[in-house]
VOBA-1610 file (N, C-alpha, C; in pm, whole numbers, padded with zeros to 5 digits, always signed):
BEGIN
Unk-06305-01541-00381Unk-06448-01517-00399Unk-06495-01586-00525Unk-06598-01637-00539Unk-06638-01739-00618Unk-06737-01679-00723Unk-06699-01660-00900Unk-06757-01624-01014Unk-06904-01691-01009Unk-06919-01777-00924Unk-07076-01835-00946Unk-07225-01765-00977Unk-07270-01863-01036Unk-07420-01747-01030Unk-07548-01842-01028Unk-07484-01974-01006Unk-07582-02094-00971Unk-07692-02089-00866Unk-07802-02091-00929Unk-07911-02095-00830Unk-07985-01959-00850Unk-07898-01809-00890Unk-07975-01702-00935Unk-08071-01750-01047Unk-08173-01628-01008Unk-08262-01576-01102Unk-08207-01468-01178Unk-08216-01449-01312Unk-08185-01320-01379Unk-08302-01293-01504Unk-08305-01175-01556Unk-08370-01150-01633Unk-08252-01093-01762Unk-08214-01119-01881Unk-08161-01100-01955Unk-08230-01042-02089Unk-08215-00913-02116Unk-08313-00814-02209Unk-08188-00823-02387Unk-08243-00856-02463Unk-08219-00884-02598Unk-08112-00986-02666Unk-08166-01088-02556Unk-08103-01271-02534Unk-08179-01289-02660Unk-08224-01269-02783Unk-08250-01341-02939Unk-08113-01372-03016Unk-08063-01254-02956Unk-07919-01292-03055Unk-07776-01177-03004Unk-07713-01223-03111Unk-07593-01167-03058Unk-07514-01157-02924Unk-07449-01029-02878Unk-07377-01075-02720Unk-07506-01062-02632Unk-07659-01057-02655Unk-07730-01083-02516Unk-07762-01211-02516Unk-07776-01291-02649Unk-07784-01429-02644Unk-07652-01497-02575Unk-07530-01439-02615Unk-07418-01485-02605Unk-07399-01511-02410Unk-07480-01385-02346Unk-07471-01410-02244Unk-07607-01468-02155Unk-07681-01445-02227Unk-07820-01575-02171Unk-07763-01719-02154Unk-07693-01747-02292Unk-07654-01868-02292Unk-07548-01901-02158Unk-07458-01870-02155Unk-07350-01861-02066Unk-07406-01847-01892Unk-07513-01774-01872Unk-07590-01801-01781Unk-07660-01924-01735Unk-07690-01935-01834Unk-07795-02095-01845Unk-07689-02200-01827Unk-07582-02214-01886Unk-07471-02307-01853Unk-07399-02286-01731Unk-07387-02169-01636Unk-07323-02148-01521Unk-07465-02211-01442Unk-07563-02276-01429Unk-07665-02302-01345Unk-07757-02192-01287Unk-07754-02086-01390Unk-07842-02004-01330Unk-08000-02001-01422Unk-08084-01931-01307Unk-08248-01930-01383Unk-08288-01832-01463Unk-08283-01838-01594Unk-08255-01689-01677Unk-08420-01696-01747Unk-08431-01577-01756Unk-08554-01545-01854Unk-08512-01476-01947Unk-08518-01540-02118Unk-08500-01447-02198Unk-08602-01364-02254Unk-08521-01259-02278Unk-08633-01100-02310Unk-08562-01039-02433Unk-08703-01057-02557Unk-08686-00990-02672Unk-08778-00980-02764Unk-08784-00950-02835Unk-08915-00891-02952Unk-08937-01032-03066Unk-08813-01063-03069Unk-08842-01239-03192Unk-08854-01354-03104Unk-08987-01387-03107Unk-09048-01494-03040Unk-08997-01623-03092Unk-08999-01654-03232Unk-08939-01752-03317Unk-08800-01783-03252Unk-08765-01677-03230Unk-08593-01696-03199Unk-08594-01749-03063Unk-08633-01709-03027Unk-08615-01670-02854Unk-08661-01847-02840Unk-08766-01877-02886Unk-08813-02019-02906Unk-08720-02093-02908Unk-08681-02084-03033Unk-08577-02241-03055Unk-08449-02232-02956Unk-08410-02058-02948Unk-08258-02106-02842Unk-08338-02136-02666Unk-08421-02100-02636Unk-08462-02169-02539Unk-08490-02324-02496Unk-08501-02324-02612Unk-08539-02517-02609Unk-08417-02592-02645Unk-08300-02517-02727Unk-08173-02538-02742Unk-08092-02572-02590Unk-08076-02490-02503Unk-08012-02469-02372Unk-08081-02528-02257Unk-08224-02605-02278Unk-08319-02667-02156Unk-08252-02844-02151Unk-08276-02819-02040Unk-08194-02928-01986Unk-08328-03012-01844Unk-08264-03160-01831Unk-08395-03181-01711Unk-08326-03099-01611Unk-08237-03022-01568Unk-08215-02969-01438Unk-08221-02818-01442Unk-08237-02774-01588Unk-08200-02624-01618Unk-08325-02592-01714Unk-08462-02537-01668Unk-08535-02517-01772Unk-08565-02294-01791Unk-08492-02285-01831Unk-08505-02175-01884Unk-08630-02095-01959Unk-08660-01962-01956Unk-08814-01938-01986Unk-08772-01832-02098Unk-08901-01772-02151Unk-08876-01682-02276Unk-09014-01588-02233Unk-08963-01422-02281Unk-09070-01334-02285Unk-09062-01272-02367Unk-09193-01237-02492Unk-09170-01149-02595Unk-09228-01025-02577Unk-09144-00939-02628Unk-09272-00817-02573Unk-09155-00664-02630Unk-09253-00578-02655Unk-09167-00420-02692Unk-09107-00377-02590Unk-09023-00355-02500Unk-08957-00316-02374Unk-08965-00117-02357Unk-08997-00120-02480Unk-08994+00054-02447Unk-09137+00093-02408Unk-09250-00022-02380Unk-09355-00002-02352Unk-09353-00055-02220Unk-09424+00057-02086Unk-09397+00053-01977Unk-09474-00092-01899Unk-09645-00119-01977Unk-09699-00243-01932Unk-09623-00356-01978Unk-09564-00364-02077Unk-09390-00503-02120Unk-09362-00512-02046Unk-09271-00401-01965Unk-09166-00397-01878Unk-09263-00471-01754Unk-09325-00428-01715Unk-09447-00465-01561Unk-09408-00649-01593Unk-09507-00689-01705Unk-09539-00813-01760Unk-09416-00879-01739Unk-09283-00836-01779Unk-09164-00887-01790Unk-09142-00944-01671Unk-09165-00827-01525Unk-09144-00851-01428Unk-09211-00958-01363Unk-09397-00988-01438Unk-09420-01049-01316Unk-09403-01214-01389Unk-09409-01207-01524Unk-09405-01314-01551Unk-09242-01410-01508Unk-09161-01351-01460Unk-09025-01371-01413Unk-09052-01422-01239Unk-09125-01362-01221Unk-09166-01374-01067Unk-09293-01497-01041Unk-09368-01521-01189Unk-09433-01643-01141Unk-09373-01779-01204Unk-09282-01761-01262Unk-09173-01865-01317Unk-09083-01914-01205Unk-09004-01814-01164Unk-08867-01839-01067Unk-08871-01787-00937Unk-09013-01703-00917Unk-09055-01646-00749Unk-08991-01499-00695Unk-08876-01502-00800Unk-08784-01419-00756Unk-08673-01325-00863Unk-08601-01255-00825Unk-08503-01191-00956Unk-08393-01144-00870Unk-08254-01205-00921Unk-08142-01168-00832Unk-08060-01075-00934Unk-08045-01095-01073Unk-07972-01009-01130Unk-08083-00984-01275Unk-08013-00887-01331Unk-08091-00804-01440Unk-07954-00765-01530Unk-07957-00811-01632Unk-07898-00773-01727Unk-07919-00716-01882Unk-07907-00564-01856Unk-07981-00478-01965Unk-07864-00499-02113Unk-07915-00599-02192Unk-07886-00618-02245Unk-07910-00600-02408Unk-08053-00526-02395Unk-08104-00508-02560Unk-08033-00370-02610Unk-08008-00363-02704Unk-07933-00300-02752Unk-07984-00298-02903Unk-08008-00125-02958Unk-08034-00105-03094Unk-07979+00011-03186Unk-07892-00028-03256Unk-07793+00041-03337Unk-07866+00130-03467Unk-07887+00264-03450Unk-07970+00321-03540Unk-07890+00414-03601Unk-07905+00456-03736Unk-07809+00541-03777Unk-07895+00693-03760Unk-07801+00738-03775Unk-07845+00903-03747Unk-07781+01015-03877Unk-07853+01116-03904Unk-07815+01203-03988Unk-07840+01358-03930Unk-07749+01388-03863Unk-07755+01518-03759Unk-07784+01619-03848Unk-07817+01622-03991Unk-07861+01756-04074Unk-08005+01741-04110Unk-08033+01609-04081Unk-08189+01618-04115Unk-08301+01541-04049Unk-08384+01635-03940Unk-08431+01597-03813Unk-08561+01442-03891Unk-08576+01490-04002Unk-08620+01345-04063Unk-08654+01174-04066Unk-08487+01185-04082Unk-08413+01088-04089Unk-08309+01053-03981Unk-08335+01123-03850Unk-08258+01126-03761Unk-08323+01085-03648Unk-08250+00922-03646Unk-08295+00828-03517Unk-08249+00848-03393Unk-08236+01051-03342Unk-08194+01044-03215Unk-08315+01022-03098Unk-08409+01004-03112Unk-08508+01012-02987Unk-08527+00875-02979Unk-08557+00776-03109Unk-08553+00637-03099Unk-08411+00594-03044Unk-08311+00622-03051Unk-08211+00556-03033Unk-08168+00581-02853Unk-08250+00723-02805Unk-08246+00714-02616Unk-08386+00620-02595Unk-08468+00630-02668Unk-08554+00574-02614Unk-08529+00388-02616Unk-08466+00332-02711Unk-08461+00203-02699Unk-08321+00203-02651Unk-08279+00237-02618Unk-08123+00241-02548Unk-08087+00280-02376Unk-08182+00362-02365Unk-08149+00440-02226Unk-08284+00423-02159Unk-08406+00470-02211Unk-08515+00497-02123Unk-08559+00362-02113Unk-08550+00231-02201Unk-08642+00134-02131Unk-08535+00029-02083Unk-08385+00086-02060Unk-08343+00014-01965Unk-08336+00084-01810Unk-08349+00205-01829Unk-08332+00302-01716Unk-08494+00232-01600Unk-08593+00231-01712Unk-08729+00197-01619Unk-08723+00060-01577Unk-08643-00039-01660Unk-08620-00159-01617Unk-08566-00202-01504Unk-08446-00122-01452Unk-08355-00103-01389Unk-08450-00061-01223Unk-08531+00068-01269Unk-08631+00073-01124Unk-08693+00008-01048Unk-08792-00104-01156Unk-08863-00192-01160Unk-08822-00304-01065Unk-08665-00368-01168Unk-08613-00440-01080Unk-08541-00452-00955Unk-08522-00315-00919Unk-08436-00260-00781Unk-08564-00253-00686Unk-08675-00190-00709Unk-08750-00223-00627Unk-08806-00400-00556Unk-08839-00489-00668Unk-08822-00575-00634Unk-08756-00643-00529Unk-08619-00625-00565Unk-08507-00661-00511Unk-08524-00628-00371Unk-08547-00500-00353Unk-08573-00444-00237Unk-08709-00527-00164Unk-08719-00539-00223Unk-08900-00610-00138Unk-08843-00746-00102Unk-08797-00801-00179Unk-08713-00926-00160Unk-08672-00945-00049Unk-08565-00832+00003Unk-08468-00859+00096Unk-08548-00797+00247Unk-08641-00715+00177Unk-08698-00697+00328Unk-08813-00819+00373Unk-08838-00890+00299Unk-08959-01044+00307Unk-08848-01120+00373Unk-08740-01176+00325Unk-08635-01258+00358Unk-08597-01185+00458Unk-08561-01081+00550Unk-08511-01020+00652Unk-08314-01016+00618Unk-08313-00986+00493Unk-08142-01006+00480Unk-08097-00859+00482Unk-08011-00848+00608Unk-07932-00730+00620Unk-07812-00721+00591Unk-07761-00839+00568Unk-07649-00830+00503Unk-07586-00852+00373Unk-07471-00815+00280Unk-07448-00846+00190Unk-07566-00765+00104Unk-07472-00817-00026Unk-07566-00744-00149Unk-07677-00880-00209Unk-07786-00758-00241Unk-07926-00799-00212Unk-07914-00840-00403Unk-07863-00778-00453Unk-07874-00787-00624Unk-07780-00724-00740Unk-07754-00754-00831Unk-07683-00702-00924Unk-07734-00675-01031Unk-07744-00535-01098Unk-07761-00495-01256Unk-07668-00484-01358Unk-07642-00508-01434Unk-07541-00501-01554Unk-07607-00386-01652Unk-07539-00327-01692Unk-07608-00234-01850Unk-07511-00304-01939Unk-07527-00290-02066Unk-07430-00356-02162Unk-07460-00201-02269Unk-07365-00125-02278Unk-07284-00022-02337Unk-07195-00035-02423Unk-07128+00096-02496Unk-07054+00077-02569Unk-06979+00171-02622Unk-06843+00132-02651Unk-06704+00279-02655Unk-06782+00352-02751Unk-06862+00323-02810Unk-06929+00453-02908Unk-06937+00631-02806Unk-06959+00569-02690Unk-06974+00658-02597Unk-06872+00797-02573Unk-06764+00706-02613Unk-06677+00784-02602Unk-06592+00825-02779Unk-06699+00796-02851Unk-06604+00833-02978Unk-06728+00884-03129Unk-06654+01007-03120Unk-06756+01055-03276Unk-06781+01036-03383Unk-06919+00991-03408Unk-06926+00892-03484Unk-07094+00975-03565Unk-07109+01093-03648Unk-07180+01167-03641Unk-07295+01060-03711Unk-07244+00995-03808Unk-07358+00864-03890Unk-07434+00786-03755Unk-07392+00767-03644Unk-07408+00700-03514Unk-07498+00809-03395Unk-07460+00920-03398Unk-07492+01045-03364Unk-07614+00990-03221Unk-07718+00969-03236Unk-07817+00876-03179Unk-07757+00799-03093Unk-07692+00676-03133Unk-07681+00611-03059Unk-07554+00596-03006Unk-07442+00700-03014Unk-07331+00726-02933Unk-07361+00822-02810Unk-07482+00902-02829Unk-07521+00971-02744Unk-07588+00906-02652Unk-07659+00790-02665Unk-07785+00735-02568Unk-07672+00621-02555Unk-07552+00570-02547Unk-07428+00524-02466Unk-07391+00579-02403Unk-07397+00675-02422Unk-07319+00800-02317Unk-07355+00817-02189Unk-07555+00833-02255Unk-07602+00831-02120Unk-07614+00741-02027Unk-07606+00612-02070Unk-07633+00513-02008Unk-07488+00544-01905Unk-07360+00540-01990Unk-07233+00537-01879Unk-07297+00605-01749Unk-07400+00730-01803Unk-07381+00811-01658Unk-07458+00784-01583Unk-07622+00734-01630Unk-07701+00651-01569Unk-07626+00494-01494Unk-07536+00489-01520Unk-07497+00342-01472Unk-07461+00402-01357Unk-07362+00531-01340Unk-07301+00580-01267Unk-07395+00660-01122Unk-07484+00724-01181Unk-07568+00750-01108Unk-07670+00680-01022Unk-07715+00578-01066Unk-07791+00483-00995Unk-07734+00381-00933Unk-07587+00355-00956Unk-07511+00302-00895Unk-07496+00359-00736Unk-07515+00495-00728Unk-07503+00564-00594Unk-07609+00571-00545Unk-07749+00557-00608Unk-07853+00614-00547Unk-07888+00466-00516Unk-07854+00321-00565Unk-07860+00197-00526Unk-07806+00138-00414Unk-07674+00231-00403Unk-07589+00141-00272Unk-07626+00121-00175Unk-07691+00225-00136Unk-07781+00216+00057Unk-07866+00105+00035Unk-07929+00063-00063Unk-08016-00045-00068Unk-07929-00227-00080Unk-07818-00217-00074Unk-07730-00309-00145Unk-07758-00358-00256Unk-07737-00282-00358Unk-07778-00346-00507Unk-07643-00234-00598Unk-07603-00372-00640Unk-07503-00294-00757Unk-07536-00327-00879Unk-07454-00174-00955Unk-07513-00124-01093Unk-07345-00136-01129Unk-07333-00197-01269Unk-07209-00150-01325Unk-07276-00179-01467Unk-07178-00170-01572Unk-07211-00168-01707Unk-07092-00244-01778Unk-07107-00320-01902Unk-06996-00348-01992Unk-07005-00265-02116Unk-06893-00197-02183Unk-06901-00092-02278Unk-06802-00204-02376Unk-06871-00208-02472Unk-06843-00336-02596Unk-06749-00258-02737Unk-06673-00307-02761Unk-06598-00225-02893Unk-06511-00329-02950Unk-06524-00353-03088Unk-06433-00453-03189Unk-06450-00665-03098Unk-06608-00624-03096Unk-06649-00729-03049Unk-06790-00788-03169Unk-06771-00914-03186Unk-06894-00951-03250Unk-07045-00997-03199Unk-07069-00836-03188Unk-07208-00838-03176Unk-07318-00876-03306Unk-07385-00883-03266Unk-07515-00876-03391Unk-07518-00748-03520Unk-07467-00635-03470Unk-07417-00538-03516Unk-07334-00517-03615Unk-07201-00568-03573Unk-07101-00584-03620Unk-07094-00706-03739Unk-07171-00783-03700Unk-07217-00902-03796Unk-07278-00835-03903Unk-07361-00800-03884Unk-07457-00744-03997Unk-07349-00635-04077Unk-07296-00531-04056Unk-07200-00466-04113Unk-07106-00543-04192Unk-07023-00648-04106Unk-06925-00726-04234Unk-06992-00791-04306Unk-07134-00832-04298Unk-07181-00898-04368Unk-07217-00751-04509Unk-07248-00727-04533Unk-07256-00581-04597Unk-07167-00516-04637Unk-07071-00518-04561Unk-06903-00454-04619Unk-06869-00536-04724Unk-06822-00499-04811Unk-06762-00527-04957Unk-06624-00570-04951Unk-06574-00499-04864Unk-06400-00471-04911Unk-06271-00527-04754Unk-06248-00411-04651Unk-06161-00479-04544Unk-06216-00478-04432Unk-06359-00422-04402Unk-06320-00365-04240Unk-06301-00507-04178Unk-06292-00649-04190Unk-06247-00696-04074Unk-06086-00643-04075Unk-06079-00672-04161Unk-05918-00611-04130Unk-05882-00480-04085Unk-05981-00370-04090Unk-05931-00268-04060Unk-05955-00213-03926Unk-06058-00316-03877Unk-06104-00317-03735Unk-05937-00378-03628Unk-05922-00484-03685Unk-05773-00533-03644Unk-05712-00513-03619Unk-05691-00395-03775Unk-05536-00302-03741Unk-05561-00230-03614Unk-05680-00152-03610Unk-05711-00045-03482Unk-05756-00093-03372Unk-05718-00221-03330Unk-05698-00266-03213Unk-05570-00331-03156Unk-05550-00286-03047Unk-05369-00350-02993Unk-05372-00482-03012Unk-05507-00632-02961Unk-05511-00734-02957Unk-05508-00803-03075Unk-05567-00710-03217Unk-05521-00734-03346Unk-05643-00821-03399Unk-05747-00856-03311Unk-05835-00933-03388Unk-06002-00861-03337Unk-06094-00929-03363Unk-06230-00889-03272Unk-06266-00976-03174Unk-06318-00946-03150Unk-06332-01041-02974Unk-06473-01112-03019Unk-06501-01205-02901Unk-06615-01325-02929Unk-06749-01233-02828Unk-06861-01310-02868Unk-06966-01245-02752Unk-06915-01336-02655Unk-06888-01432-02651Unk-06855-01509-02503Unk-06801-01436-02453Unk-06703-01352-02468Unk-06575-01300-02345Unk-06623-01154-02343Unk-06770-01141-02362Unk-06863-01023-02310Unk-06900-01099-02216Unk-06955-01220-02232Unk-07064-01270-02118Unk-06990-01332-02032Unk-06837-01352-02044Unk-06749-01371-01907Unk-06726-01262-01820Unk-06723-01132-01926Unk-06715-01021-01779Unk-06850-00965-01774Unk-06961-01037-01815Unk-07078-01001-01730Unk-07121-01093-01617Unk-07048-01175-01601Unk-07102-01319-01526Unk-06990-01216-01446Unk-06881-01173-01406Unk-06812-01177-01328Unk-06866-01085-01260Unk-06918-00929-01339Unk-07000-00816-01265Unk-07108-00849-01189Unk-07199-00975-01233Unk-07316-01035-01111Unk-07262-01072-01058Unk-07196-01144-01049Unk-07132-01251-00873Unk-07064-01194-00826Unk-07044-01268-00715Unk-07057-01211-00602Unk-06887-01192-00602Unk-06757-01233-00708Unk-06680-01218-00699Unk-06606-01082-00680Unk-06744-00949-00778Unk-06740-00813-00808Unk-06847-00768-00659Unk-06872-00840-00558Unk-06917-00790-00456Unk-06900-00632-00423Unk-06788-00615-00420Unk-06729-00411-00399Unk-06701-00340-00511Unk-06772-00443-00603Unk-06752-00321-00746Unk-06875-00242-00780Unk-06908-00126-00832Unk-07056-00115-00834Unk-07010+00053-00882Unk-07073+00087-00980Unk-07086+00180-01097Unk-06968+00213-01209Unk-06906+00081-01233Unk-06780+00083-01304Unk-06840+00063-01443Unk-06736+00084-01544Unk-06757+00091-01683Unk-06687+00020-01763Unk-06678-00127-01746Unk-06583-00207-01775Unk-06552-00262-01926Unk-06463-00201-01972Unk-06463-00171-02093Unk-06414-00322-02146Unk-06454-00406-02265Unk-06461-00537-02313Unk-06401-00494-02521Unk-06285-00434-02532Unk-06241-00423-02690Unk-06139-00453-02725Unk-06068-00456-02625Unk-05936-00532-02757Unk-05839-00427-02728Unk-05821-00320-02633Unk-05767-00204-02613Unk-05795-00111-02770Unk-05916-00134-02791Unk-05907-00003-02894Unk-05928+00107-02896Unk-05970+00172-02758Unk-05974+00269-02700Unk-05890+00359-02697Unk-05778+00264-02695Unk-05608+00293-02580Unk-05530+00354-02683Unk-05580+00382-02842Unk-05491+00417-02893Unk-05514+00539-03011Unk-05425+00607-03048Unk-05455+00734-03145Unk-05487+00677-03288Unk-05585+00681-03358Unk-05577+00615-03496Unk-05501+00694-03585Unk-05429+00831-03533Unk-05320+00900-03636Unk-05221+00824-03588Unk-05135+00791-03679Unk-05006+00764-03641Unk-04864+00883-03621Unk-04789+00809-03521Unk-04716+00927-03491Unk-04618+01007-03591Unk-04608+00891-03697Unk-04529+00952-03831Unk-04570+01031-03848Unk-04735+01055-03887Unk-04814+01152-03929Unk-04739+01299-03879Unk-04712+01312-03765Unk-04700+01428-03687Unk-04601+01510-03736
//
């Protein structure tokens, strides 16, 4: 079965930088028709005109995504560009810190709301579509479309400074999971990539700020011993759209280095 994604339309949500750029780009080089979606217009600018090619002209949309007329706009301006939308990749992602003692200073409602709710409405938006799609075209067979969420092992690990936004990962796992089932009768699959000891935009900004080891200490607490690239996010997101992951659909495909896989006590400790 063939990783391709040549000739799709996709919409790719916080392609300015880091692993959603990492995988806009990687799209745009597999021959597919991507629209990037993000809030820095400047940015979004120059890497668009970076990756345009005479056979590959790629588009850009700026706009707040947690605002429901964005999301609409997103859609149609994607639809009078490329006619159409075959995959969606929820890709914006915003890392807020949280202080669970003081409702203040505590970015838990921002951190579901730019994390979960305006990919969750994105996700409707574009399944309906999809659906309209396949009933105009008369295609009864095969899958009609693919969504990606882009997640992260925070989900699964306590992180109370994170508090916010380990929680609105969480939900997404289950939202991936859930709409993954309520999608299938329609043929449209939902899976997610959950990102850990990978260089995101995130993670950048932190070592850039760290003083002292964490690259190194990120290292040690991974089996693979190093951090991973955004490319080899946007290889197993290219693989979750095509059609190669045809029978895969509400999986949680975890992209870290096995750092999951392991106890950070050591067994001496014991």
């Amino acid at each position: 079965m063939s990783f391709s994604i040549e000739g799709k339309t996709a919409i790719i949500t916080g392609a300015a930088n880091g692993v959603g750029l990492a995988i806009a780009r990687r799209f745009v080089d597999e021959g597919a028709h991507v629209m990037f979606a993000d809030m820095d217009e400047e940015k979004l600018a120059a890497e668009v005109q970076a990756v345009t090619t005479e056979d590959n002209r790629p588009r850009y949309f700026v706009g707040d995504l947690r605002q429901k007329l964005t999301l609409a706009n997103l859609l149609s301006s994607t639809i009078a560009e490329f006619d159409r939308v075959d995959i969606l990749v929820n890709g914006a992602r915003q890392v807020l810190k949280s202080d669970p003692l003081d409702s203040d200073l505590d970015a838990f409602e921002d951190s579901l709301q730019q994390n979960v709710t305006a990919s969750l409405r994105l996700t409707q938006m574009i399944a309906r579509r999809m659906i309209r799609q396949a009933e105009d075209e008369e295609k009864t067979e095969g899958c009609i479309g693919s969504i990606v969420n882009l997640t992260s092992i925070a989900a699964r690990r306590a992180h109370p400074e994170l508090m916010g936004y380990s929680v609105a990962c969480a939900a997404l796992d289950q939202m991936t999971r859930a709409m993954a089932v309520a999608l299938a009768p329609h043929r449209i699959r939902l899976n997610a990539v959950a990102i850990g000891s990978v260089m995101s935009g995130s993670l950048q900004a932190a070592l850039k700020d760290d003083g002292g080891d964490l690259r190194a200490r990120i290292g040690a607490s991974t089996p693979l011993g190093r951090i991973g690239g955004a490319d080899e996010v946007a290889e197993a997101v290219q693989f979750l759209a095509s059609e190669a992951a045809c029978f895969v659909t509400g999986q949680i495909l975890t992209v870290d280095g096995g750092r999951t896989l392991i106890d950070p006590v050591s067994i001496a400790a014991h």
